[in-house]
C-alpha positions, 0 to 999 in steps of 0.5 A, a space after each residue: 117492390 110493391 106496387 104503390 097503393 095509396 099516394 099523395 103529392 104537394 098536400 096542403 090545405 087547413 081550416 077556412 083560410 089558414 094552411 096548417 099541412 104545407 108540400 107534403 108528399 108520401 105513398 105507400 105499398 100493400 104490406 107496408 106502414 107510414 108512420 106521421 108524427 111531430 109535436 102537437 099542434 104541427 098538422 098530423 090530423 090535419 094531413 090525414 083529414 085532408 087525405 080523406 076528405 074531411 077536408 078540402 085540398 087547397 092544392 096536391 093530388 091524391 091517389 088511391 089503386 092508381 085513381 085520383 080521389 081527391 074530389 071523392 067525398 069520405 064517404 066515397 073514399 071508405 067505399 073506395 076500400 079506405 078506413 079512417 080511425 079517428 082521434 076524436 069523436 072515436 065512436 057512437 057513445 049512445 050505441 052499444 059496443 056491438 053496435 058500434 061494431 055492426 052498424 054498417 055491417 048488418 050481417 055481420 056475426 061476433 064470431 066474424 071479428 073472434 080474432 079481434 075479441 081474443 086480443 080485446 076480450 073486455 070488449 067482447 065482456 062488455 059486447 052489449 054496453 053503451 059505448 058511452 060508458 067505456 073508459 077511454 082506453 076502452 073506446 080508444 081499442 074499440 075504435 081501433 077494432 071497428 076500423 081494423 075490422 072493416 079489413 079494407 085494403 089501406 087503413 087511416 089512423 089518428 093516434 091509436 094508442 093514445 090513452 092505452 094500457 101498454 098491455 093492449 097497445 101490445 096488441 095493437 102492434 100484433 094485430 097490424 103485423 098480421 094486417 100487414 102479412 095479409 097485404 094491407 096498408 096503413 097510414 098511422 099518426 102516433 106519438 108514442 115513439 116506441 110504437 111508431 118504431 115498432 110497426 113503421 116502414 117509413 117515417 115522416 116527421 112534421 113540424 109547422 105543417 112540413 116534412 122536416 125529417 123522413 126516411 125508412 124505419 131503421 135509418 132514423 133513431 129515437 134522437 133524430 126525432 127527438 130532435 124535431 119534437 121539441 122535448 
């Protein structure tokens, strides 16, 4: 087995004075994907916003590479070598497609993120574009390549797929099994329970802010998640 690169313990925390994430606890190996997901409104993006920092602990622990980071800012946490691609606010509309892509990256060339445009060539079509003027599928892919881009060794991500043409979620799926060949982690919040099932190690299913049901991809079926989610 892998050593564990990413683990976090007792999680829980919300907004103000309001707890919405409550004991939850999961880790990760390089190589591997955790999968999170849940009805709306159960504590998903919550959990990944207290795990990078987006939001304060009210009690739990986080590690990363065997350092204890809960006390690091996002900032610090990205330059740790963790990503976070978010659901909301997914990229600077004002800014151009590359420049959304290049904006920490000053040196960076197109032709260093080819293999990406290969799968989402309408971005690479579209390189000079305002970001503002995508689709939201569009933005939702270049958020995605953005954080996929970064190539740091354990990559946060809060709904992907959402609002994506399945053609490109294809892609999406092809490019974290490349990512997890070459040794990287991710931690993925998703819905769509064909995709969570196809790139997922491990799952966890929250309700009311808990783990009500978890465990390793091919021991849990869509109807014991189902079950959970209230459909």
């Amino acid at each position: 087995m892998n050593e564990i690169l990413f683990e976090f313990e007792n999680i829980a925390g919300g907004y103000g004075g309001s707890t919405v994430v409550r004991g939850v606890s999961g880790r990760l190996a390089a190589g591997e994907v955790l999968g999170i997901t849940g009805r709306n409104g159960v504590g998903k993006s919550t959990l990944l916003k207290l795990l990078f920092g987006f939001l304060a602990l009210q009690s739990g622990s986080v590690r990363f590479a065997g350092n204890r980071i809960d006390g690091l800012s996002p900032s610090e946490r990205n330059r740790s070598g963790i990503s976070f691609c978010p659901q909301e606010r997914i990229v600077f509309d004002d800014l151009s497609v590359w420049e959304n892509l290049s904006l920490m990256h000053r040196d960076r060339k197109a032709e260093d993120l080819s293999g990406y445009f290969d799968h989402f060539p309408r971005l690479a079509e579209r390189i000079q574009q305002r970001a503002g003027t995508l689709s939201g599928g569009e933005r939702k892919m270049l958020s995605f390549v953005r954080t996929m881009g970064e190539e740091q060794p354990l990559i946060l991500m809060d709904e992907p797929t959402e609002g994506v043409q399945q053609e490109n979620i294809d892609h999406m799926a092809q490019l974290m099994a490349e990512a997890k060949s070459a040794g990287r982690a991710c931690m993925v919040v998703e819905q769509n329970l064909n995709f969570i099932h196809e790139v997922a190690d491990y799952l966890i299913v929250l309700d009311q802010g808990r783990s009500v049901l978890e465990g390793p991809r091919g021991e849990l079926s869509n109807d014991q998640i189902i079950s959970h989610l209230g459909v």
